[in-house]
C-alpha positions in Angstrom: 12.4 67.1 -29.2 16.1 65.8 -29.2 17.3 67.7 -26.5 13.8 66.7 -24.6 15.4 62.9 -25.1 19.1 64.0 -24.3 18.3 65.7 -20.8 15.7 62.5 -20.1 18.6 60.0 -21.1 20.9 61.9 -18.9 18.3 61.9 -16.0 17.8 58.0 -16.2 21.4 57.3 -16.4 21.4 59.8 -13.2 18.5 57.8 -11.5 20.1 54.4 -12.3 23.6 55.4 -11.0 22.5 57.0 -7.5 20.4 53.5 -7.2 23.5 51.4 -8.1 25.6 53.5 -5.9 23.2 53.4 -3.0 21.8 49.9 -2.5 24.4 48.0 -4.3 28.0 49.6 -4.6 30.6 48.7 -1.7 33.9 50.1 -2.0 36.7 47.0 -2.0 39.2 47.1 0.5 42.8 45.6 -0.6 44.2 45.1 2.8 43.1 45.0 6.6 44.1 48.4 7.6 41.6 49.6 4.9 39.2 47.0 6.4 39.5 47.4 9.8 39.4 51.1 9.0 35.6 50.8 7.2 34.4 48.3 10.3 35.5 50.6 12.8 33.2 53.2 11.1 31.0 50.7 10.1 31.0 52.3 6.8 29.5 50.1 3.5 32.6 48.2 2.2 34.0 44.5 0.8 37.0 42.5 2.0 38.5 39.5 0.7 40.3 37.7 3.6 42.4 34.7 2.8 44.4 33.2 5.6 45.8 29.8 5.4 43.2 27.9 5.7 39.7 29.4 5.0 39.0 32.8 2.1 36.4 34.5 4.0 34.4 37.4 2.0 33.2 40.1 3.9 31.2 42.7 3.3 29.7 45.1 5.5 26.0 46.2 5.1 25.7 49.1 7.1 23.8 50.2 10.7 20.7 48.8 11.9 18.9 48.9 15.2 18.3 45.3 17.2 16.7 45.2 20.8 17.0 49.5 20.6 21.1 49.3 19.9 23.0 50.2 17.2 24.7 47.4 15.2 26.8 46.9 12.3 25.8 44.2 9.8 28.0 42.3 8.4 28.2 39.8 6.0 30.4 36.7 6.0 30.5 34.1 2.8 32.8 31.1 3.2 34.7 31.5 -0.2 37.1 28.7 -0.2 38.3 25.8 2.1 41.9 25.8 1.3 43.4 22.9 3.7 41.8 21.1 6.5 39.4 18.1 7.3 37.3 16.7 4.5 34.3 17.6 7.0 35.1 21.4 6.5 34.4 21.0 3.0 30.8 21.6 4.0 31.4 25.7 4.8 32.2 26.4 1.5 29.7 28.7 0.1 28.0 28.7 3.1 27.1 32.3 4.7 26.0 34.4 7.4 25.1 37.9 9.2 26.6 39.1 12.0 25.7 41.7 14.1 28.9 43.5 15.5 28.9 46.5 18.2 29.5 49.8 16.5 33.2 50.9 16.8 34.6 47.5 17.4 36.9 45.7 14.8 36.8 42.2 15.4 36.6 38.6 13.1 32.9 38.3 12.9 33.5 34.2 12.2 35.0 34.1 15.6 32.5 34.7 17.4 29.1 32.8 15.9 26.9 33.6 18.9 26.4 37.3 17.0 25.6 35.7 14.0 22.7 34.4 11.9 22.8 32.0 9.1 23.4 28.9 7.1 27.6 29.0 7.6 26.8 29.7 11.6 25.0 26.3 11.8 27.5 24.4 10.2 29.9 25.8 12.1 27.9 24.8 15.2 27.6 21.4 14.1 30.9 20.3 13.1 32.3 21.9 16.7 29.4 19.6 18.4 30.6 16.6 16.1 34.6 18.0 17.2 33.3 17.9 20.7 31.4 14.2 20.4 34.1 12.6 18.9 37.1 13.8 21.6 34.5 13.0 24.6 34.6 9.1 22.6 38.4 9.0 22.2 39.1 10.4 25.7 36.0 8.9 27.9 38.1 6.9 30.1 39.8 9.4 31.0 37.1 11.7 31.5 35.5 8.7 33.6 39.0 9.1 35.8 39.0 12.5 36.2 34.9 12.8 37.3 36.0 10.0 39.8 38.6 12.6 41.7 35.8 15.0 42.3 34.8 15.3 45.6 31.4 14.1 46.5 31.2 11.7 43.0 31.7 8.1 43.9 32.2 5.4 41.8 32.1 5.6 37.6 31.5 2.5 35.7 31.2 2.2 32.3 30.0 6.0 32.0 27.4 5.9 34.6 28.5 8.3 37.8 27.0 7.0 40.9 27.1 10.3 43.8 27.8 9.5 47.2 24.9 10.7 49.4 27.2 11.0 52.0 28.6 14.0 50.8 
């Protein structure tokens, strides 16, 4: 009877450490080579990324198949805003997948347009408030240079009137 309860206590602790190991281990990479390395392969792994201004976790999920083509997932948590505008504040926490072609090692925060998530629509949002507030600051001139297109007549007070005579 004891060794009945030794062997099943062995084969649970078995079970429970091919599970772990399976669904919810990923090896931590300690530097980019390691990480770009793991990407590259698109093989399960963690990487802590802290550049100056942002600490972006990583963590890569493993293949899957979208539209019939072989992707890597990836995950991206905003850690920690370290310096820049107040406004950025807003990433932290925030996350995303992204959906990277196998083989390739690239940022996946750089480029949002593979990406699903929370962090990508705050990123989208500040670049579109980034983007409404230099068109305000520079409209004049903006208004100036539409003016020197050929075929655009007059612009007054941001309306563009087209010459038909173009």
């Amino acid at each position: 009877m004891v060794k009945r309860a030794i062997i099943l206590s062995i084969l649970i602790i078995v079970v429970i450490a091919t599970i772990y190991l399976t669904f919810f281990y990923y090896p931590k990479c300690n530097d980019r080579a390691c990480w770009d390395y793991k990407l590259r392969e698109c093989s399960r792994a963690s990487y802590l990324n802290e550049p100056v201004d942002v600490s972006w976790k990583y963590t890569i999920l493993g293949k899957t198949t979208i539209d019939n083509v072989e992707k890597c997932e990836v995950h991206v948590l905003a850690v920690d805003i370290k310096r820049g505008l107040k406004k950025t504040e807003i990433l932290k926490g925030k996350d995303m997948v992204c959906y990277l072609p196998l083989g390739v090692v690239a940022t996946p925060e750089n480029n949002p347009n593979i990406c699903t998530g929370k962090l990508k629509e705050e990123m989208q949002s500040l670049i579109i408030q980034k983007l409404h507030e230099y068109i305000v600051q520079n409209l004049g001139e903006i208004s100036n240079e539409i003016a020197q297109i050929e075929g655009v007549g007059n612009v007054n007070a941001g309306e563009i009137v087209v010459n038909s005579s173009a």
